[in-house]
N, CA, C and O atoms as CSV, one atom per row, in Angstrom:
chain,resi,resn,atom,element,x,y,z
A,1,UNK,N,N,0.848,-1.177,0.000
A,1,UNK,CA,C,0.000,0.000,0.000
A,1,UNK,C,C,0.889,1.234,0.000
A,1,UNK,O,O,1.997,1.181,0.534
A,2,UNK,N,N,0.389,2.477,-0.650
A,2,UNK,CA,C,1.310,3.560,-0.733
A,2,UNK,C,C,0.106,4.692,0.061
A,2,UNK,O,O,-1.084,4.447,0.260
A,3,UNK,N,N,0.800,5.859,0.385
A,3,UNK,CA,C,-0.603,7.221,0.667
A,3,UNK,C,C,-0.434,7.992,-1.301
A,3,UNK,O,O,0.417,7.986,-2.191
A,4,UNK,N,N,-1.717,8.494,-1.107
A,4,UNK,CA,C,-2.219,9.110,-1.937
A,4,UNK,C,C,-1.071,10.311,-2.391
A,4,UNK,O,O,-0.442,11.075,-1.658
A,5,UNK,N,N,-1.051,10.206,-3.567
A,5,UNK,CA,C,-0.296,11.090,-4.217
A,5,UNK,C,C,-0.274,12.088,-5.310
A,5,UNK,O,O,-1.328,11.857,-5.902
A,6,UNK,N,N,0.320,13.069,-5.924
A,6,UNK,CA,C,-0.154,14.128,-6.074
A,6,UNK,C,C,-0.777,13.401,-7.554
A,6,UNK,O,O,-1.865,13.755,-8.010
A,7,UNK,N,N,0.143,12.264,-8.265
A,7,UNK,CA,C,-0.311,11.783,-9.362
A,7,UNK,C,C,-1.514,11.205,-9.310
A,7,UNK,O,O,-2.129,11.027,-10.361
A,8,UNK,N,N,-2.030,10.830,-8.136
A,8,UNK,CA,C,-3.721,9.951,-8.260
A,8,UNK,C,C,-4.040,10.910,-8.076
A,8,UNK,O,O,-4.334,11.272,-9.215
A,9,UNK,N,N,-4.392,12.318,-6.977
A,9,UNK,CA,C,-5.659,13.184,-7.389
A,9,UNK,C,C,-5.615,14.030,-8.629
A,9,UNK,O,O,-6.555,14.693,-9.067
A,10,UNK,N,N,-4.066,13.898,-9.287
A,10,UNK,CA,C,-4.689,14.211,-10.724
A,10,UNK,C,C,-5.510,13.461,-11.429
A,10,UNK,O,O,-6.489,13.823,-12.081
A,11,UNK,N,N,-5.124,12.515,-11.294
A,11,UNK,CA,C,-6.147,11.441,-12.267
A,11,UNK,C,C,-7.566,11.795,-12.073
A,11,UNK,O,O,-8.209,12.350,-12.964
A,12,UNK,N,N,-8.142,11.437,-10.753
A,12,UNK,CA,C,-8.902,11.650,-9.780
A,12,UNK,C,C,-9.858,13.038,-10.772
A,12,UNK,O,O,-10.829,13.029,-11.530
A,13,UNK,N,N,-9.100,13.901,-10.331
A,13,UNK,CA,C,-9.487,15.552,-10.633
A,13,UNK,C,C,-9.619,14.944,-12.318
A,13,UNK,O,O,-10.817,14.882,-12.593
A,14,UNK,N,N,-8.820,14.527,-13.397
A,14,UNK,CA,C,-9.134,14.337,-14.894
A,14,UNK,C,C,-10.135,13.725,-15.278
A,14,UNK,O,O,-10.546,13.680,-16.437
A,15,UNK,N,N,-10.889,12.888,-13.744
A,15,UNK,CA,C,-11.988,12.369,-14.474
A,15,UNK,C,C,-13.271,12.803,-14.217
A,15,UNK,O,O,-14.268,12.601,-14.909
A,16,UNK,N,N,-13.163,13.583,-12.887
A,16,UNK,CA,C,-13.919,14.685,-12.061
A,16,UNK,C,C,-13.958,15.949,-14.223
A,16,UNK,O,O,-14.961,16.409,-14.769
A,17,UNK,N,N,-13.259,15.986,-14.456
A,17,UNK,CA,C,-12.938,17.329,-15.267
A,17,UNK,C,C,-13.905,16.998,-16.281
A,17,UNK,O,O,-14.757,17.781,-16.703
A,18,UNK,N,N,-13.628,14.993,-16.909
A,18,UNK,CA,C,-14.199,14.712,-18.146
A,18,UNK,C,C,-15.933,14.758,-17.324
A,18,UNK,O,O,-16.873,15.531,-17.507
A,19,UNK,N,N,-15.800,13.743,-16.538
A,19,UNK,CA,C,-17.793,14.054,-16.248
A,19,UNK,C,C,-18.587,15.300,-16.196
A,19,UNK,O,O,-19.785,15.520,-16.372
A,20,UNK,N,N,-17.504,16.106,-15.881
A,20,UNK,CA,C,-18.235,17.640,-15.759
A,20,UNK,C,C,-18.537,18.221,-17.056
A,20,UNK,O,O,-19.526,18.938,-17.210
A,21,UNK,N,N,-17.634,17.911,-18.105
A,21,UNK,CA,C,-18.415,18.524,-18.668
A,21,UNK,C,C,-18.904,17.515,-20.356
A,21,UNK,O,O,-18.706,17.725,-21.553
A,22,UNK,N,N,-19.489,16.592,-19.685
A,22,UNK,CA,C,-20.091,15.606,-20.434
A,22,UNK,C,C,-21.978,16.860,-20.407
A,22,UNK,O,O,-22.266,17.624,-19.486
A,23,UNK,N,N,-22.770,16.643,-21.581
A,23,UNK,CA,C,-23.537,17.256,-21.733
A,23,UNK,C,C,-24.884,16.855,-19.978
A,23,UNK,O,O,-25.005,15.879,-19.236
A,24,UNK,N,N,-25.463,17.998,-20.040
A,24,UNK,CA,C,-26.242,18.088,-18.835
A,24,UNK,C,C,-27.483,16.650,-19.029
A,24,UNK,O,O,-28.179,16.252,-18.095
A,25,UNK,N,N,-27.510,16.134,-20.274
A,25,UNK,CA,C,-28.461,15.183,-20.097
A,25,UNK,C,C,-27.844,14.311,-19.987
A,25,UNK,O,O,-28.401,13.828,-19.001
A,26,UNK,N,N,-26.888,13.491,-20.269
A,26,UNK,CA,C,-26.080,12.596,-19.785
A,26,UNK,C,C,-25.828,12.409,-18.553
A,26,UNK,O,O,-26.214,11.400,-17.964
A,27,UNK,N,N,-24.826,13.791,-17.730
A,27,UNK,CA,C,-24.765,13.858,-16.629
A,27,UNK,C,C,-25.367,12.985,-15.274
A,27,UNK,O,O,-24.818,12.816,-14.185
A,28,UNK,N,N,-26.414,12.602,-15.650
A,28,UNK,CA,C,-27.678,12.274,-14.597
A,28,UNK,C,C,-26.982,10.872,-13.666
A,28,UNK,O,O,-27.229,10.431,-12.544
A,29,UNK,N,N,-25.965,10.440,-14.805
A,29,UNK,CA,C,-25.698,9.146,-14.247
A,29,UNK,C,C,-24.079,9.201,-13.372
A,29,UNK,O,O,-23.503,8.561,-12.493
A,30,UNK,N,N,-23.854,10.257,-14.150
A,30,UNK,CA,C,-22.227,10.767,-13.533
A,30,UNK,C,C,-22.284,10.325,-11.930
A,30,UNK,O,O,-23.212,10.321,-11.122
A,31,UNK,N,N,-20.853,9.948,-11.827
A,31,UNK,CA,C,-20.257,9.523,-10.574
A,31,UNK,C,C,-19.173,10.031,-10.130
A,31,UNK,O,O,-18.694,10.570,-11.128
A,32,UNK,N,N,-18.320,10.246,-9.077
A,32,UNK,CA,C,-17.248,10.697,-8.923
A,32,UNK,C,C,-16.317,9.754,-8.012
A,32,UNK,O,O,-15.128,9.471,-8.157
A,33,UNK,N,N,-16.986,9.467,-7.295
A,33,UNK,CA,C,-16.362,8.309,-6.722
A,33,UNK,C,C,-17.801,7.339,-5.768
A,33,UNK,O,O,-18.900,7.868,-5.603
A,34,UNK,N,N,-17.481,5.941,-5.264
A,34,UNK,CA,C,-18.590,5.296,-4.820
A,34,UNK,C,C,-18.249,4.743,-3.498
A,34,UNK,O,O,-17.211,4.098,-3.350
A,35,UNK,N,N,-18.907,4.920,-2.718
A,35,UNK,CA,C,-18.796,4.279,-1.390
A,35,UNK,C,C,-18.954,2.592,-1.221
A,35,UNK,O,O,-19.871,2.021,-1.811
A,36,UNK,N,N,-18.386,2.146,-0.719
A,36,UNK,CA,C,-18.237,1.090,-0.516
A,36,UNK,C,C,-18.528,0.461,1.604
A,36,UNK,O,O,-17.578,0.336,2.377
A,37,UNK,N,N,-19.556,0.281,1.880
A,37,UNK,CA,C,-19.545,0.288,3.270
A,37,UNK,C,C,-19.065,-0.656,4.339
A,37,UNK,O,O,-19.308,-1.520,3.497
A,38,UNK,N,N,-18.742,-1.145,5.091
A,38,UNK,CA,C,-17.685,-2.153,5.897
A,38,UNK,C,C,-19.051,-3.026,5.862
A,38,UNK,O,O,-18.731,-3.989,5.165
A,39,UNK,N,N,-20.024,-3.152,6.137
A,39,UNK,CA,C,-21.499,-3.928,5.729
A,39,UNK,C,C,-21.246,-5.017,4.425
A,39,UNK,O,O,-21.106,-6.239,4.368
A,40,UNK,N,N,-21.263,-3.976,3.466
A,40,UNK,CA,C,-20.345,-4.867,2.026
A,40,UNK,C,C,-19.799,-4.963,2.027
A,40,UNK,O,O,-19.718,-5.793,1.122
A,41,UNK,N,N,-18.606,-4.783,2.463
A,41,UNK,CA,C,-17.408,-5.074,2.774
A,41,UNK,C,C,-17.473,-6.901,3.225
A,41,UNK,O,O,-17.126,-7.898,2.592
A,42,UNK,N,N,-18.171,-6.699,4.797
A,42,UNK,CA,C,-18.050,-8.298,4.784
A,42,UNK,C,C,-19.353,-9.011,4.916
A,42,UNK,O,O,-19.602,-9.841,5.790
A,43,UNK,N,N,-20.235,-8.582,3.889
A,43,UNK,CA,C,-20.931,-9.378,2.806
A,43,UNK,C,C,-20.462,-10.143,2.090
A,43,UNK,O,O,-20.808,-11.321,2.180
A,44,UNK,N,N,-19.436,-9.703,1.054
A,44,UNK,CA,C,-18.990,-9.849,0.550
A,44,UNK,C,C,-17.738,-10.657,0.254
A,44,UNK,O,O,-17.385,-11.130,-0.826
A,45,UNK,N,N,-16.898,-10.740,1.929
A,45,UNK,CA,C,-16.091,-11.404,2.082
A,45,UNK,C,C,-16.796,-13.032,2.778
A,45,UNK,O,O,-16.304,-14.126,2.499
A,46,UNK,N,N,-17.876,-12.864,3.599
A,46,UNK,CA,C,-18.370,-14.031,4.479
A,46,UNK,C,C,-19.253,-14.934,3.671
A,46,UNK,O,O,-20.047,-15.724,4.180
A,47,UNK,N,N,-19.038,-14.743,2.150
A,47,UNK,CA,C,-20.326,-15.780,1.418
A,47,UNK,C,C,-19.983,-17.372,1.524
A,47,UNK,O,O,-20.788,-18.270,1.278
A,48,UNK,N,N,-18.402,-17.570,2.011
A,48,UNK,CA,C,-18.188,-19.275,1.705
A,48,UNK,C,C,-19.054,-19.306,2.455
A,48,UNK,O,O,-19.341,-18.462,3.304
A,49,UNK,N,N,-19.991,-21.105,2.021
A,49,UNK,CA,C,-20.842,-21.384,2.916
A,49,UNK,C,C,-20.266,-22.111,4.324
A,49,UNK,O,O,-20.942,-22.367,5.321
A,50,UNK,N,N,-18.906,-22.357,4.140
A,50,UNK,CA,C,-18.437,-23.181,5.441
A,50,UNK,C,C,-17.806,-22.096,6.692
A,50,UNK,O,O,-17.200,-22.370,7.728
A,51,UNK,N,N,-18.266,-20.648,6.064
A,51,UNK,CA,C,-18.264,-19.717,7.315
A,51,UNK,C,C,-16.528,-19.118,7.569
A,51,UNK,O,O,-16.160,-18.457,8.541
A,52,UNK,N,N,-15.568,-19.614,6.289
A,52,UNK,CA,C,-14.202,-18.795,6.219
A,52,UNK,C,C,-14.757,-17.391,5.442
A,52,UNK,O,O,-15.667,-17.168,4.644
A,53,UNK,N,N,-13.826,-16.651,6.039
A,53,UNK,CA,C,-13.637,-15.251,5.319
A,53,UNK,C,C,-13.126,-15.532,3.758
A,53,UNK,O,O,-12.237,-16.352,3.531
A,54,UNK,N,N,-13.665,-14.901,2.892
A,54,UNK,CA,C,-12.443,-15.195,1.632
A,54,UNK,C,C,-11.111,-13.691,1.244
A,54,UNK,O,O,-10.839,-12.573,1.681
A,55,UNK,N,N,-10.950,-14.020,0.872
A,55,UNK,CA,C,-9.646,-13.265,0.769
A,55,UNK,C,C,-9.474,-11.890,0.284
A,55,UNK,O,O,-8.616,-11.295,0.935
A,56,UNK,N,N,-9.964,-11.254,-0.568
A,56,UNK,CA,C,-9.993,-10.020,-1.191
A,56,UNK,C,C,-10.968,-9.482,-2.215
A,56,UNK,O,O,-11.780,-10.162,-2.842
A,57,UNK,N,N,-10.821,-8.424,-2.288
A,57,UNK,CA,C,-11.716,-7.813,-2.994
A,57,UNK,C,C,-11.521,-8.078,-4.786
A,57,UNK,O,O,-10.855,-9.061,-5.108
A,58,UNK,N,N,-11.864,-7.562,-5.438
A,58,UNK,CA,C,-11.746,-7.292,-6.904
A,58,UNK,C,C,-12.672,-6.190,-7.596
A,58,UNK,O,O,-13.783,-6.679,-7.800
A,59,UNK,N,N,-12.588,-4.943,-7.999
A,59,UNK,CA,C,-12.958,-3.801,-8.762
A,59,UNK,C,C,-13.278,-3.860,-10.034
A,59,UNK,O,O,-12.411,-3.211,-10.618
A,60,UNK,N,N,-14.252,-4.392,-11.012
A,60,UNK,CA,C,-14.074,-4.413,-12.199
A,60,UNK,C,C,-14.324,-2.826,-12.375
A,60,UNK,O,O,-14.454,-2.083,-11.403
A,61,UNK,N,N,-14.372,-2.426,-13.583
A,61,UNK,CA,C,-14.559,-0.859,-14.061
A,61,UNK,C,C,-15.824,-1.294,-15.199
A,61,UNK,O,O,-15.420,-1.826,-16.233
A,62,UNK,N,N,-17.274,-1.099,-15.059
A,62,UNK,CA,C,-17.846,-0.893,-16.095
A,62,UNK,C,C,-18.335,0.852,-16.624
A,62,UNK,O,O,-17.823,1.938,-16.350
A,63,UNK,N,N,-19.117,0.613,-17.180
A,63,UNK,CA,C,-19.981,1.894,-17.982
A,63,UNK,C,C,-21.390,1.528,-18.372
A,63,UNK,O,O,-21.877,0.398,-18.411
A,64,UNK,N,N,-22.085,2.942,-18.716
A,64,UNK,CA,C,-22.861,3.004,-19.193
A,64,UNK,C,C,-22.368,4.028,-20.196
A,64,UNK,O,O,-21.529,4.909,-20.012
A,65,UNK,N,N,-23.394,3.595,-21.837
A,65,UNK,CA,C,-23.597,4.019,-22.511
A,65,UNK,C,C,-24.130,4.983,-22.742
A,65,UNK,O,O,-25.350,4.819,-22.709
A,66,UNK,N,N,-23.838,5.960,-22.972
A,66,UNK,CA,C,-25.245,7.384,-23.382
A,66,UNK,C,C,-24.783,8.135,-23.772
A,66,UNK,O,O,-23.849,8.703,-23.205
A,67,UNK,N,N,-25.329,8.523,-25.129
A,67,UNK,CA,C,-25.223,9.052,-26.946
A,67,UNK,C,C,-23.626,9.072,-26.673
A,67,UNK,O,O,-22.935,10.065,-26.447
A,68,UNK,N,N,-23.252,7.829,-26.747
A,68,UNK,CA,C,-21.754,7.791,-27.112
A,68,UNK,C,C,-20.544,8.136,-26.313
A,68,UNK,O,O,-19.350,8.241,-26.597
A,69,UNK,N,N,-21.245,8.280,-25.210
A,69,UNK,CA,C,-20.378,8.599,-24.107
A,69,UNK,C,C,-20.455,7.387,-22.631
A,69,UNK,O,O,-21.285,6.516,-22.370
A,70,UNK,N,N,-19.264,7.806,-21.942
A,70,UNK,CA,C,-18.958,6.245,-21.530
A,70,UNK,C,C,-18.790,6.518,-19.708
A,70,UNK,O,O,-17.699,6.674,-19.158
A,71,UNK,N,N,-19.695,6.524,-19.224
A,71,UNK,CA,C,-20.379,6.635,-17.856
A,71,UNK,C,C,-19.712,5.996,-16.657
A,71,UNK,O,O,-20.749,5.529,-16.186
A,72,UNK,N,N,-18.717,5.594,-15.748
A,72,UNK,CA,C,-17.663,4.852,-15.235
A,72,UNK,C,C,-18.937,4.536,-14.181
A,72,UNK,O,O,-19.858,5.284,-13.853
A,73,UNK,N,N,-18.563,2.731,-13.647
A,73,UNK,CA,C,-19.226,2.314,-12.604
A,73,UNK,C,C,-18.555,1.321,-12.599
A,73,UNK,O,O,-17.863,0.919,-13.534
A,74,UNK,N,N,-18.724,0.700,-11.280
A,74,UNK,CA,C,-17.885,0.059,-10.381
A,74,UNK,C,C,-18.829,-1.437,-10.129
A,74,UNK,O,O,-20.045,-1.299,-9.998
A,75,UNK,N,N,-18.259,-2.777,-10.070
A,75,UNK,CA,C,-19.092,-4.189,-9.422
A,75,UNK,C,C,-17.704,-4.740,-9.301
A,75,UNK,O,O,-16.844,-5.064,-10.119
A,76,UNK,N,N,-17.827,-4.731,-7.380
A,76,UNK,CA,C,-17.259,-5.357,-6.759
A,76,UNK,C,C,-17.555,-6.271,-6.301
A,76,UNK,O,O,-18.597,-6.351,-5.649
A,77,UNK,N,N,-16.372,-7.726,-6.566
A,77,UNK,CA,C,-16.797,-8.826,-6.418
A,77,UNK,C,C,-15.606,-9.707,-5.271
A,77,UNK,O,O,-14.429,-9.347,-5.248
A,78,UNK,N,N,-15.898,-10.377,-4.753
A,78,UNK,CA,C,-14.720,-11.884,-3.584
A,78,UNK,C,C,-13.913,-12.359,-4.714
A,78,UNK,O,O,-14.076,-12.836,-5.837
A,79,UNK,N,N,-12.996,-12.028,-3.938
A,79,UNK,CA,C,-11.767,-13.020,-4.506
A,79,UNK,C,C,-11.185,-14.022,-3.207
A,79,UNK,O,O,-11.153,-13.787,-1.999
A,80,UNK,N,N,-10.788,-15.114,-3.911
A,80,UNK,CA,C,-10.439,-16.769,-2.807
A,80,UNK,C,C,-8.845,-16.702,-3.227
A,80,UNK,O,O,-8.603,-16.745,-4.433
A,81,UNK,N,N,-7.946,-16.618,-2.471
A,81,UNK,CA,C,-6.336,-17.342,-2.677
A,81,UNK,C,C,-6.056,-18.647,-2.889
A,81,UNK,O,O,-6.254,-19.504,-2.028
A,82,UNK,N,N,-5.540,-18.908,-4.131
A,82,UNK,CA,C,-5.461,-20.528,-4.426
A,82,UNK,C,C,-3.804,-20.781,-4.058
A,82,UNK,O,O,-3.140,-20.094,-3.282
A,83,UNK,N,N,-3.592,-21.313,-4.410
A,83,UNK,CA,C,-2.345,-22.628,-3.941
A,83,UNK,C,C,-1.283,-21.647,-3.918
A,83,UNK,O,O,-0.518,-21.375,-2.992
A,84,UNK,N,N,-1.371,-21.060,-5.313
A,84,UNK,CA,C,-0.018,-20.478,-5.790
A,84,UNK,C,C,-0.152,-19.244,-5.798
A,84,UNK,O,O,0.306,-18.648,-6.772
A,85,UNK,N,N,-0.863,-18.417,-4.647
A,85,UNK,CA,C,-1.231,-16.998,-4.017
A,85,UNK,C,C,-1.554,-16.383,-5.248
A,85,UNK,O,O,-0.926,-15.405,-5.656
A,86,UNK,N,N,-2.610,-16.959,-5.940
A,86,UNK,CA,C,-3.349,-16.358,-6.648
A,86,UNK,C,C,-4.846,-15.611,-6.358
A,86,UNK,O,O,-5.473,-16.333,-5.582
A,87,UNK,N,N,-5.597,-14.444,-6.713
A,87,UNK,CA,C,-6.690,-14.011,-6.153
A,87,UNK,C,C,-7.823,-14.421,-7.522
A,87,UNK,O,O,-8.023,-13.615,-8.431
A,88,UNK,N,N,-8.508,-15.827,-7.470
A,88,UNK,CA,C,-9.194,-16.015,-8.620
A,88,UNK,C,C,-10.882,-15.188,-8.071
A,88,UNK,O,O,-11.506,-15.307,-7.017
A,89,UNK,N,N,-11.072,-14.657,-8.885
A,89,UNK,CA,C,-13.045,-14.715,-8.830
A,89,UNK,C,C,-13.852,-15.708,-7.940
A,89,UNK,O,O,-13.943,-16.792,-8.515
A,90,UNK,N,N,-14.559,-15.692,-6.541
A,90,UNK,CA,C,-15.017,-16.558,-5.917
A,90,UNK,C,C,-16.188,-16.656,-6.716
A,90,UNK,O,O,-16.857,-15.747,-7.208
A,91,UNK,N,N,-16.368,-18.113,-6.787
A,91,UNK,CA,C,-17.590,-19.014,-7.342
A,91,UNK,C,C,-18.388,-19.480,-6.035
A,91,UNK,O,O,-17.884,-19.759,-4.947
A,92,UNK,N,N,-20.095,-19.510,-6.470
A,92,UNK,CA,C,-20.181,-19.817,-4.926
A,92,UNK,C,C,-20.189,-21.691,-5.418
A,92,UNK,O,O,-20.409,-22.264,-6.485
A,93,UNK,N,N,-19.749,-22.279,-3.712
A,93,UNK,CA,C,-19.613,-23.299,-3.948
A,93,UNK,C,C,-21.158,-24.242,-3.856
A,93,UNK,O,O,-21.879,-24.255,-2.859
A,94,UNK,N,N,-21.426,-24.977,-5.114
A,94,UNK,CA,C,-22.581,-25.344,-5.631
A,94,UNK,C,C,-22.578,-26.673,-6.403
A,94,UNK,O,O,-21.874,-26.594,-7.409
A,95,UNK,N,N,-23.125,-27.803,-6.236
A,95,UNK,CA,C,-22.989,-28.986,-6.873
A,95,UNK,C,C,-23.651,-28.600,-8.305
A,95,UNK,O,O,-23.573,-29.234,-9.357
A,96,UNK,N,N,-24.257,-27.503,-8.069
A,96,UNK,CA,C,-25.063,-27.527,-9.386
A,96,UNK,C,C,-25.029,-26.099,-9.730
A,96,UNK,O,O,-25.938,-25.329,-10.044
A,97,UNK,N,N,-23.783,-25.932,-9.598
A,97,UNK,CA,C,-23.671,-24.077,-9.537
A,97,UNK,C,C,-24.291,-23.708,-11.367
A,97,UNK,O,O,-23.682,-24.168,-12.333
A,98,UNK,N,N,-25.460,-22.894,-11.506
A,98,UNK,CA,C,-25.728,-21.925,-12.408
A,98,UNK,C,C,-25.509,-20.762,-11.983
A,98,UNK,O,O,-25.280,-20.235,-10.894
A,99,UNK,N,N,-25.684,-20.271,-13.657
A,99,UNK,CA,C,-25.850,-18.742,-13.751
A,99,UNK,C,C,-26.536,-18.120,-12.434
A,99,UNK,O,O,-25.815,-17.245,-11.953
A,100,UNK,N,N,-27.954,-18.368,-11.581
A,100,UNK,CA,C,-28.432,-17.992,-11.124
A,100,UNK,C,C,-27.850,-17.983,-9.283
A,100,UNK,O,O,-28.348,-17.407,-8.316
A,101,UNK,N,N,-26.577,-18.913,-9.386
A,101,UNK,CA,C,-25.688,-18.922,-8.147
A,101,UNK,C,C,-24.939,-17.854,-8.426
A,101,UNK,O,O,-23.805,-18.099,-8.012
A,102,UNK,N,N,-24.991,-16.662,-8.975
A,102,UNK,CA,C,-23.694,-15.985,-9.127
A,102,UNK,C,C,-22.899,-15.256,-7.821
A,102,UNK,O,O,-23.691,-15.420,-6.893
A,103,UNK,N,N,-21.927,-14.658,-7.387
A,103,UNK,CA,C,-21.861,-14.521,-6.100
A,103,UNK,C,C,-22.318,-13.288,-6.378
A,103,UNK,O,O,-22.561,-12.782,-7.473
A,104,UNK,N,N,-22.478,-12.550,-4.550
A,104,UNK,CA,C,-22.991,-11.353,-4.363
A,104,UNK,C,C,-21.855,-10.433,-5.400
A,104,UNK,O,O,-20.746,-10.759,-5.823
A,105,UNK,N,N,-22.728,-9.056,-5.608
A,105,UNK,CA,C,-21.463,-7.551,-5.862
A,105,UNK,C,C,-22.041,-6.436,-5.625
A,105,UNK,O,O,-23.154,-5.973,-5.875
A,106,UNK,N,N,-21.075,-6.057,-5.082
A,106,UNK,CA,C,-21.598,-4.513,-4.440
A,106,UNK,C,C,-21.115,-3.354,-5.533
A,106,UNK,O,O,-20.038,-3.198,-6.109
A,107,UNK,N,N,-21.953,-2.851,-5.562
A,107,UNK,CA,C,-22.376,-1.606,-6.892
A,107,UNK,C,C,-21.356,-0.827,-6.115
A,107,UNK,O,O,-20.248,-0.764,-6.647
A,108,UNK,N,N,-21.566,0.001,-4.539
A,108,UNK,CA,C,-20.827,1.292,-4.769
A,108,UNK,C,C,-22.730,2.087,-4.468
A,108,UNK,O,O,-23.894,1.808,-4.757
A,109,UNK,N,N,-22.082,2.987,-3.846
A,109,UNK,CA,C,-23.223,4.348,-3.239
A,109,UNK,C,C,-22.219,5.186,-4.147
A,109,UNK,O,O,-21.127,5.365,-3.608
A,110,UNK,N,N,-22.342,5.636,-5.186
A,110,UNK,CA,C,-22.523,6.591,-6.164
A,110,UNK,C,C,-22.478,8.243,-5.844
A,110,UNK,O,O,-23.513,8.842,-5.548
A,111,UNK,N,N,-21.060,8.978,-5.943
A,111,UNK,CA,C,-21.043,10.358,-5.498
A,111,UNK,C,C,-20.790,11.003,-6.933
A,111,UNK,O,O,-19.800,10.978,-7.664
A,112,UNK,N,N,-22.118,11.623,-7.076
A,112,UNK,CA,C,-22.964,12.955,-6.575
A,112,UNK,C,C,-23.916,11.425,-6.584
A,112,UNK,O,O,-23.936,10.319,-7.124
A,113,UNK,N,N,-24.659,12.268,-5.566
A,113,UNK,CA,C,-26.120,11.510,-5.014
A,113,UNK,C,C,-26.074,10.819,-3.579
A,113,UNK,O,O,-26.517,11.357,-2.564
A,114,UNK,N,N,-25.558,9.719,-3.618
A,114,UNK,CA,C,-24.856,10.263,-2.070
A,114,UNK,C,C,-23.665,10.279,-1.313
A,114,UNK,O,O,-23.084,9.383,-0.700
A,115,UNK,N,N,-23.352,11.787,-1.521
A,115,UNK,CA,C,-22.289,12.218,-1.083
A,115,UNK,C,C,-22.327,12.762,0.417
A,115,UNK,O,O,-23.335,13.052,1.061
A,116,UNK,N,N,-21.047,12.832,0.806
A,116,UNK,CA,C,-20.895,13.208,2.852
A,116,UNK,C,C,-20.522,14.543,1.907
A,116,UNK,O,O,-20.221,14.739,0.729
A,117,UNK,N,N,-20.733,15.397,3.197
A,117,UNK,CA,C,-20.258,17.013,3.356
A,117,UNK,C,C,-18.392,16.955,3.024
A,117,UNK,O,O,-17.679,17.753,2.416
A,118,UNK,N,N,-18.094,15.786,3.651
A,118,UNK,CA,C,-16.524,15.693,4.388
A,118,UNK,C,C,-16.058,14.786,3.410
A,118,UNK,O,O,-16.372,13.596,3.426
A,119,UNK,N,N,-15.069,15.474,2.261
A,119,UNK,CA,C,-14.497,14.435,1.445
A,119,UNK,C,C,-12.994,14.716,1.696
A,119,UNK,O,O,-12.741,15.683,2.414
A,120,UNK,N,N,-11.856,13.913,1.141
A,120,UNK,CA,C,-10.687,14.330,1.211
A,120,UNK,C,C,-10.125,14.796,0.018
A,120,UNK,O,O,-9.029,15.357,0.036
A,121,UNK,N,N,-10.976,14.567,-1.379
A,121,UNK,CA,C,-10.823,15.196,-2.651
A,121,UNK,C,C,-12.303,15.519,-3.343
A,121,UNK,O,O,-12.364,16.063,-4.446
């Protein structure tokens, strides 16, 4: 782990810069950053059914589409450590695992919309 540096709140601020000024009807879906709550947090970690913690998180980066513009959102999903300290995608464990076993993912509380008074960027 490193602390925050002047190169991430640029980034940070470049993407704060592009959503802003994406057109006002688009906007609606804009995000800036998403909360993630210690609740989901270990939701998310406590799904084995034999009651171990699993190991880490994983961030994919999606979007939404709208008139051609590309909307950033977040589905966070468990990751399990295998043999060779790898962090694979947790599957839930299922003799008959379908599509419809998929594991939990936490979206993210979405800032602007709900945002604290008290940010650090």
């Amino acid at each position: 782990m490193k602390n925050l540096s002047h190169e991430d709140i640029e980034q940070i601020n470049t993407m704060k810069n592009y959503l802003d000024s994406l057109p006002p009807a688009i906007s609606v879906k804009k995000a800036y950053c998403f909360m993630i709550t210690k609740e989901d947090i270990n939701s998310l970690l406590s799904q084995k059914s034999n009651g171990e913690m699993l190991d880490g998180l994983r961030v994919y980066l999606g979007a939404y589409m709208i008139d051609g513009h590309a909307i950033p959102n977040i589905h966070v999903i468990a990751c399990e450590k295998d043999e060779e300290n790898r962090y694979n995608d947790f599957e839930p464990e299922s003799e008959n695992f379908i599509k419809q076993d998929l594991p939990l993912v936490a979206h993210g509380k979405p800032c602007p919309t709900e945002c604290s008074k008290k940010k650090f960027i």
